[in-house]
ChimeraX commands (.cxc) that place a marker at each C-alpha (Angstrom):
marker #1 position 22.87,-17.29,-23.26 radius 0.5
marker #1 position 23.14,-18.65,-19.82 radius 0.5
marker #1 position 24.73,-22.13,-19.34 radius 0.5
marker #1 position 22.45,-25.25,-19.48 radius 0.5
marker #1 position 22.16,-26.04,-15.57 radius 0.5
marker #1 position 21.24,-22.57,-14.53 radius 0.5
marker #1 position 18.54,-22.36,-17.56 radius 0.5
marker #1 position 17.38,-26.27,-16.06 radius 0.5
marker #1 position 17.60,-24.60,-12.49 radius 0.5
marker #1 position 14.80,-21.66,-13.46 radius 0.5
marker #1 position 12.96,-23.85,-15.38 radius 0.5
marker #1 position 12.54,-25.98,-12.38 radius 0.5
marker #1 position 11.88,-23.17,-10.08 radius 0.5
marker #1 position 8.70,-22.08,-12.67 radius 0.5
marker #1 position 7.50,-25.37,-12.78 radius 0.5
marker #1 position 7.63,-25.48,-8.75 radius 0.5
marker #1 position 5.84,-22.09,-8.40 radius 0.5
marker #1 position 3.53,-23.44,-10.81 radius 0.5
marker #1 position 2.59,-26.38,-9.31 radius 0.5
marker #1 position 2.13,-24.54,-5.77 radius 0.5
marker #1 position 0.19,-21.75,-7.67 radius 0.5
marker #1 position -2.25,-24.45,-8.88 radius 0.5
marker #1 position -1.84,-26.02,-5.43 radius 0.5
marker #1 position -2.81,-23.41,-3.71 radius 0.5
marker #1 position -5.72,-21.98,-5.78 radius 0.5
marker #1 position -7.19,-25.92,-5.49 radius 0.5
marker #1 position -6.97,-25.86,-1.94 radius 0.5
marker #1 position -8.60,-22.34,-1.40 radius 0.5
marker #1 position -11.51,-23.15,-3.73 radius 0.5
marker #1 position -12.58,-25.57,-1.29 radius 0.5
marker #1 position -12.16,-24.12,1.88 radius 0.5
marker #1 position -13.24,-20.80,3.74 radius 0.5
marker #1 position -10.40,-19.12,4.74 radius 0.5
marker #1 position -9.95,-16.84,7.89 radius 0.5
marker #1 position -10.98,-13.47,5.64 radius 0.5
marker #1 position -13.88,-14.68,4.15 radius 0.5
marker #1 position -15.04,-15.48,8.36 radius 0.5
marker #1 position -14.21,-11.93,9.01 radius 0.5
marker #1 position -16.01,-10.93,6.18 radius 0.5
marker #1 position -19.24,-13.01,6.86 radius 0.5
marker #1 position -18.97,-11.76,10.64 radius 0.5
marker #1 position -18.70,-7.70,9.73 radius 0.5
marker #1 position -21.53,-8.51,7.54 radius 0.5
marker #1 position -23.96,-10.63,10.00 radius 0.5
marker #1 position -23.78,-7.36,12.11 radius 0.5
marker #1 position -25.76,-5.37,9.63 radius 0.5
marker #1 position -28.57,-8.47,10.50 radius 0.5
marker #1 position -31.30,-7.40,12.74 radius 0.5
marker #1 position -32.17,-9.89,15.75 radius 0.5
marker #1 position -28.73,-10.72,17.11 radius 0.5
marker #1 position -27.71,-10.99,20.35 radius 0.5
marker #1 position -25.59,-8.33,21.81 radius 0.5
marker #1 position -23.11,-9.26,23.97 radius 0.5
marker #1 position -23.87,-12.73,23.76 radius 0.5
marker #1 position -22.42,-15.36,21.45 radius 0.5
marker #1 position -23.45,-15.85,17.99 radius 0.5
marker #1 position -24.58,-19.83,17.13 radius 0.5
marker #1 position -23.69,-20.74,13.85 radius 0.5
marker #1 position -23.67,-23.96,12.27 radius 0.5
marker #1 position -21.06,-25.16,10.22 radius 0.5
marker #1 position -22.60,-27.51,7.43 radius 0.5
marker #1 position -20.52,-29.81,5.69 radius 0.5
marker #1 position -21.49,-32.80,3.38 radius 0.5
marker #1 position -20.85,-35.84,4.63 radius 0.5
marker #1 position -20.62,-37.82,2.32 radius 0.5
marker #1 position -17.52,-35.86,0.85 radius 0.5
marker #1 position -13.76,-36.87,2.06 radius 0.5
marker #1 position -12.25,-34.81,4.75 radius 0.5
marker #1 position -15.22,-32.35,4.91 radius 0.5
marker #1 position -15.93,-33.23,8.67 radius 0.5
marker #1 position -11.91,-32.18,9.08 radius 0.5
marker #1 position -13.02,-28.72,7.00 radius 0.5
marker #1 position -15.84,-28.05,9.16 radius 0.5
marker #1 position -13.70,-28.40,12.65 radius 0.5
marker #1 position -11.08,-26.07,11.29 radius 0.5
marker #1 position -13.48,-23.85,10.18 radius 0.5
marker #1 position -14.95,-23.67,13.39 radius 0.5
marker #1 position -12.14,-23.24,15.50 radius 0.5
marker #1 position -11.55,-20.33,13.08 radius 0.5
marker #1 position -14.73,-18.80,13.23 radius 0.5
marker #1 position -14.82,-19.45,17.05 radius 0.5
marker #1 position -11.12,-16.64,17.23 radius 0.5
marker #1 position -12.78,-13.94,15.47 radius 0.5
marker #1 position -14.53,-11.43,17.26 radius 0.5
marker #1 position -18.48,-11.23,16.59 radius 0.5
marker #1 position -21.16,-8.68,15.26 radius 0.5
marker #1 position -22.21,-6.41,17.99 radius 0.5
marker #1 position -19.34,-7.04,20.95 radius 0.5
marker #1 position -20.46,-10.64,20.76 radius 0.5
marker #1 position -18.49,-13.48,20.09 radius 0.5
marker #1 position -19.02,-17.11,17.74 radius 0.5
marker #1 position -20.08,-20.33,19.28 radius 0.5
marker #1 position -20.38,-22.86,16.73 radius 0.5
marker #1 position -21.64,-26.68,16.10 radius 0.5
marker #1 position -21.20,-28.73,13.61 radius 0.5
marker #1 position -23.44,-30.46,11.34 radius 0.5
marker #1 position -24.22,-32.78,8.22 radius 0.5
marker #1 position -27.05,-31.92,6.00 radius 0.5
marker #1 position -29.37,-34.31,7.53 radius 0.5
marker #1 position -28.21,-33.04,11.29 radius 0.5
marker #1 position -29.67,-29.63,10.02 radius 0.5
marker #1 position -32.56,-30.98,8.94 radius 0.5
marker #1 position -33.31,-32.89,12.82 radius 0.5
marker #1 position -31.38,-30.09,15.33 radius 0.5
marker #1 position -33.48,-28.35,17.92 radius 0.5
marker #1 position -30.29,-26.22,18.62 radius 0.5
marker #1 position -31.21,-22.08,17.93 radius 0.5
marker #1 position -28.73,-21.17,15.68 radius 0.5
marker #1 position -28.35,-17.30,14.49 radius 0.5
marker #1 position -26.59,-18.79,11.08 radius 0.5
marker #1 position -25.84,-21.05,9.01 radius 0.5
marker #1 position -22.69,-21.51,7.31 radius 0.5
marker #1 position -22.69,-23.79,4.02 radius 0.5
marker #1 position -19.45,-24.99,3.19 radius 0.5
marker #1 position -18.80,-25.62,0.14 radius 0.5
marker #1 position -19.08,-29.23,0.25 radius 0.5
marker #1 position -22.97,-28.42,0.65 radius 0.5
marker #1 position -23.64,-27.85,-2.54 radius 0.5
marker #1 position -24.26,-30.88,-3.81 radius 0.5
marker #1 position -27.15,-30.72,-1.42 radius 0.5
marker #1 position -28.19,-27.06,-2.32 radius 0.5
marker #1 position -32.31,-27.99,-3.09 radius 0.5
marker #1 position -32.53,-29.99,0.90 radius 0.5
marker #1 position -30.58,-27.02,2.02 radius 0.5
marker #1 position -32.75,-24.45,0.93 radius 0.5
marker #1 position -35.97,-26.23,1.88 radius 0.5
marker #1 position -34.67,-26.30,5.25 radius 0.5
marker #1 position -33.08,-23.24,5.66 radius 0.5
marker #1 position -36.84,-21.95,4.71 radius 0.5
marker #1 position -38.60,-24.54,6.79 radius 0.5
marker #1 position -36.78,-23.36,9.82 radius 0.5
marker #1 position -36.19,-19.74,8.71 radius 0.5
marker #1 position -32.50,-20.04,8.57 radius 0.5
marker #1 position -29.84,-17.62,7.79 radius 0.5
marker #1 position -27.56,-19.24,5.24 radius 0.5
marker #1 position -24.87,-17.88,4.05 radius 0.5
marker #1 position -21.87,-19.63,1.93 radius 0.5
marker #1 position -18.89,-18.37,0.06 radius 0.5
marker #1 position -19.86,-20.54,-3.05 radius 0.5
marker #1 position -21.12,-18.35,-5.68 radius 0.5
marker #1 position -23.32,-21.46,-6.71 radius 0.5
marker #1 position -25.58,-20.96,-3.50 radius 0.5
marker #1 position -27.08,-17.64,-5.10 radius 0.5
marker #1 position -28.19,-19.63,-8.11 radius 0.5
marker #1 position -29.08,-22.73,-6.13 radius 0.5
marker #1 position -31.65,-20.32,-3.73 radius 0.5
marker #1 position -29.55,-21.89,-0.76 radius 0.5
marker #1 position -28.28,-19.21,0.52 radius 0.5
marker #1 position -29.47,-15.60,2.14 radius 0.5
marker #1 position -25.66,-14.23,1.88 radius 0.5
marker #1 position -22.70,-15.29,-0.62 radius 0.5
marker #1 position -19.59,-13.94,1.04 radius 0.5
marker #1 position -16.24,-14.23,0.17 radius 0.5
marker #1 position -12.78,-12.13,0.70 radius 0.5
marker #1 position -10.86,-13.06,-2.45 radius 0.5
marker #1 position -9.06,-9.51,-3.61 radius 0.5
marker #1 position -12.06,-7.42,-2.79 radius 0.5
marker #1 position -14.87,-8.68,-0.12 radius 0.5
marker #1 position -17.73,-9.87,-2.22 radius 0.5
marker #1 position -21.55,-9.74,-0.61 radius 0.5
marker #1 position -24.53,-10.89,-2.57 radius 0.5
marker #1 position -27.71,-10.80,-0.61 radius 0.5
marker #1 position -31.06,-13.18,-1.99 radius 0.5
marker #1 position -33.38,-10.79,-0.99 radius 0.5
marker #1 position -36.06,-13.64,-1.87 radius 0.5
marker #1 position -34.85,-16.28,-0.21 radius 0.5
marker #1 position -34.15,-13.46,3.27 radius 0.5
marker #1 position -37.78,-12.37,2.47 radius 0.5
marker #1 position -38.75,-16.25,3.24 radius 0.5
marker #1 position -36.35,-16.60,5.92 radius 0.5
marker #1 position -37.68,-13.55,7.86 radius 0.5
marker #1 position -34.16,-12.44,7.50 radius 0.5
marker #1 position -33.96,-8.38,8.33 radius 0.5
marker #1 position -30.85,-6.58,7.16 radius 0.5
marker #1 position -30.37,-2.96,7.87 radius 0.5
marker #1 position -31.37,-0.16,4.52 radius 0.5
marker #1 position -27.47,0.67,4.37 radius 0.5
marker #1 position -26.33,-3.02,4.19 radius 0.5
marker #1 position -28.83,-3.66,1.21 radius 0.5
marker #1 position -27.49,-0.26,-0.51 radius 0.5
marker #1 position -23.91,-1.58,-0.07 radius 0.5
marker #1 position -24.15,-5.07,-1.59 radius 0.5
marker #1 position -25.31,-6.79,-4.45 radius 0.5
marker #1 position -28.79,-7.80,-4.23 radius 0.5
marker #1 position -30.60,-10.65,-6.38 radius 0.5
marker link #1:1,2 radius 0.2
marker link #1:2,3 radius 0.2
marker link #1:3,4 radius 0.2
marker link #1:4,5 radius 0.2
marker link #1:5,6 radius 0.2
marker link #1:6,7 radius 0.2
marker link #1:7,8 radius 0.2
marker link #1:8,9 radius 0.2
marker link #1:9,10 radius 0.2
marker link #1:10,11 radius 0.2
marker link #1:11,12 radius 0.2
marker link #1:12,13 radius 0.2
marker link #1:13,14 radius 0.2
marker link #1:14,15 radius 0.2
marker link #1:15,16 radius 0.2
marker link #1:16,17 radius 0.2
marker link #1:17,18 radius 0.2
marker link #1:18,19 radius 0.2
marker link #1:19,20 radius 0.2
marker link #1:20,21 radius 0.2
marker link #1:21,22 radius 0.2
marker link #1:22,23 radius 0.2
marker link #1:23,24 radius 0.2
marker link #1:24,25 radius 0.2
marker link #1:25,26 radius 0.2
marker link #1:26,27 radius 0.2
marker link #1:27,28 radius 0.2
marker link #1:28,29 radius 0.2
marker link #1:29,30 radius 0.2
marker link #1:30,31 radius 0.2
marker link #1:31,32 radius 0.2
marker link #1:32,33 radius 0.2
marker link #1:33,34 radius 0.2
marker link #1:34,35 radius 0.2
marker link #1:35,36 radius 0.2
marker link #1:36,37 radius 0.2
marker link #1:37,38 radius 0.2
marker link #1:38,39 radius 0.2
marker link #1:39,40 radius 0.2
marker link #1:40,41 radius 0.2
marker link #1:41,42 radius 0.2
marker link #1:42,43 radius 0.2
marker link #1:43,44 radius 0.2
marker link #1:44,45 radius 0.2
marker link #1:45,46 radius 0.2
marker link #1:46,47 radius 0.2
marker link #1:47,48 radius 0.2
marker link #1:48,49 radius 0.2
marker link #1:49,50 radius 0.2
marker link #1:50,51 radius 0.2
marker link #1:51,52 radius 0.2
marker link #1:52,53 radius 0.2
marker link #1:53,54 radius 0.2
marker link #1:54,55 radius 0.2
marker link #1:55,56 radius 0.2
marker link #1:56,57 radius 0.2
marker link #1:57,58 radius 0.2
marker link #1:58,59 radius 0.2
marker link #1:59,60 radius 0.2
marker link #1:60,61 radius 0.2
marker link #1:61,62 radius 0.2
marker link #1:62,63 radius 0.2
marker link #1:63,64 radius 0.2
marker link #1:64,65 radius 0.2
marker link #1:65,66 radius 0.2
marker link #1:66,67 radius 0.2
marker link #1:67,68 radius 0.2
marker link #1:68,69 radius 0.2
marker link #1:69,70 radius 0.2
marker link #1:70,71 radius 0.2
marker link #1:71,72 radius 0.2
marker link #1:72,73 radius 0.2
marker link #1:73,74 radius 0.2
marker link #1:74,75 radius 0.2
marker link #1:75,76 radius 0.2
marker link #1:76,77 radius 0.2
marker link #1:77,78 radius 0.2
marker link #1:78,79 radius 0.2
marker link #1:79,80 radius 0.2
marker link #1:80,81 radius 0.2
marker link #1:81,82 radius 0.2
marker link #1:82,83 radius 0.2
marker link #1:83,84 radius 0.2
marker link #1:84,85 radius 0.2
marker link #1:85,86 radius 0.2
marker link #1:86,87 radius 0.2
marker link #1:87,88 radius 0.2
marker link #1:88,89 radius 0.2
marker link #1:89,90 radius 0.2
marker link #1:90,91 radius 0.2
marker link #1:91,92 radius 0.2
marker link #1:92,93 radius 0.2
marker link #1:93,94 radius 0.2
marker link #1:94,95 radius 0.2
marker link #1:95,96 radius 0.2
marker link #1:96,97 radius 0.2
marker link #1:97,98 radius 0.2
marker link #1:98,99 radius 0.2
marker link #1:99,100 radius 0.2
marker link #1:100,101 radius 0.2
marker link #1:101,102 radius 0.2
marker link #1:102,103 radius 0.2
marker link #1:103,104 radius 0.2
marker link #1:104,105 radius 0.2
marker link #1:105,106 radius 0.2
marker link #1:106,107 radius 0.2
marker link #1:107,108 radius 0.2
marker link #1:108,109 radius 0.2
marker link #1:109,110 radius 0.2
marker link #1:110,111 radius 0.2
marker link #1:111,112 radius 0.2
marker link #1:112,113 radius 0.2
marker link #1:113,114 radius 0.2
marker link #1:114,115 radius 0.2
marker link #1:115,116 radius 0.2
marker link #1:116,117 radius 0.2
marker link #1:117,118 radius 0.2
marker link #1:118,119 radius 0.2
marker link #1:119,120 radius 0.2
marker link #1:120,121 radius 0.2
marker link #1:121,122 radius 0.2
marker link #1:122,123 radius 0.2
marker link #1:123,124 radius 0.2
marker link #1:124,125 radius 0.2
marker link #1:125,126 radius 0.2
marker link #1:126,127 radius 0.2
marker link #1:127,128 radius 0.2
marker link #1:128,129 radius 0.2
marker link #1:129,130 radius 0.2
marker link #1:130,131 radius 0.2
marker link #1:131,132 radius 0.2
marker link #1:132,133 radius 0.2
marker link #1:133,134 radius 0.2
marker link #1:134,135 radius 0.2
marker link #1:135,136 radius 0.2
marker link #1:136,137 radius 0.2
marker link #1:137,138 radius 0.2
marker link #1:138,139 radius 0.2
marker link #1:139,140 radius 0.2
marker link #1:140,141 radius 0.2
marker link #1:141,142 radius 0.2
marker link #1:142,143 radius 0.2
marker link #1:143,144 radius 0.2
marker link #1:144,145 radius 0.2
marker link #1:145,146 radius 0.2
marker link #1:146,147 radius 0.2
marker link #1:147,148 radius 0.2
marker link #1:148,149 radius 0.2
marker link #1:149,150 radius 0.2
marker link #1:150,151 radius 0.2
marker link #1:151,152 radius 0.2
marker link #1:152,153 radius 0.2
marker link #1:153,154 radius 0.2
marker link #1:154,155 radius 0.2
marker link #1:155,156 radius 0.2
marker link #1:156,157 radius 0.2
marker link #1:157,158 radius 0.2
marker link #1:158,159 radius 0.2
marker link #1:159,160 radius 0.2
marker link #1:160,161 radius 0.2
marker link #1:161,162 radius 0.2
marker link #1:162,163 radius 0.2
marker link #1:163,164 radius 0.2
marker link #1:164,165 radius 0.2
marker link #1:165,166 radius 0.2
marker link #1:166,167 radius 0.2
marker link #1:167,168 radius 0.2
marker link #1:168,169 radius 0.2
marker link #1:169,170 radius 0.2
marker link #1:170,171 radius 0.2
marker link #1:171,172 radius 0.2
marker link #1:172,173 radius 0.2
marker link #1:173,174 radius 0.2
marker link #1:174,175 radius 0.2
marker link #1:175,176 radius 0.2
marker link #1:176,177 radius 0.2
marker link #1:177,178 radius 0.2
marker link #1:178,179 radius 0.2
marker link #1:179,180 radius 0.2
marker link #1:180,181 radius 0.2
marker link #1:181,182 radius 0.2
marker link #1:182,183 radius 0.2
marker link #1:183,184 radius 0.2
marker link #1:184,185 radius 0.2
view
């Protein structure tokens, strides 16, 4: 049996990879993370209508009434912004609230929902199909919520469920091999 102090000195080691495992799977719940942007941006070039060549406008939603998600939305789009675009094209991105979505004039190409948006999910839909919107989130929730046109997320595997109803209302156009290579609902 090993003596007491090294048996105290791995069980404090397990609890401190614990706590950083539950940490860290917190902290990545609620934010997008640099793969699932590449992910989202490989898949927005199966979308018909972009630009080529010339930047991508997205809009980076965030709830506002929810701490820090202002501080999520900048980082996210200073993320989004590094990562090369669909079609030789690049991301230029603004962000918004909820109700700023609702009132912008600004074209966008997309619409990013963080997940702080889905508290907001019914607004968010009925503008997204007001203003024929491409939405796409990495919250699961959005699919059930008809928010969203895309759920996209790079957890292990790159995950890519497409609303065909709520594209269909959108006007959204996705190429035949893109539908035959995600999950459709």
């Amino acid at each position: 049996m090993a003596p007491k102090w090294c048996r105290v000195a791995t069980l404090g080691a397990l609890i401190s990879a614990a706590v950083l495992f539950v940490d860290t799977q917190a902290a990545t719940a609620a934010e997008v993370t640099a793969n699932d942007l590449r992910a989202i941006s490989n898949a927005l070039g199966f979308l018909e209508g972009l630009p080529h060549g010339a930047p991508v406008t997205v809009g980076i939603v965030y709830a506002a009434d929810v701490p820090d998600a202002k501080s999520d939305a900048v980082q996210t789009a200073a993320t989004l912004n590094a990562i090369p675009g669909p079609n030789q094209s690049s991301f230029r991105s603004d962000i918004l609230t909820v109700r700023e979505l609702a009132q912008t004039a600004i074209h966008l190409d997309a619409v990013l929902l963080l997940p702080s948006t889905m508290s907001q999910a019914a607004a968010i839909g009925d503008i997204a199909r007001r203003k024929r919107l491409v939405t796409i989130s990495t919250s699961p929730s959005c699919i059930e919520a008809r928010c969203c046109v895309l759920m996209v997320r790079a957890e292990e595997r790159v995950e890519i469920v497409l609303d065909t109803t709520m594209a269909d209302s959108v006007d959204a156009q996705f190429s035949s091999v893109f539908k035959m290579m995600v999950e459709r609902r």
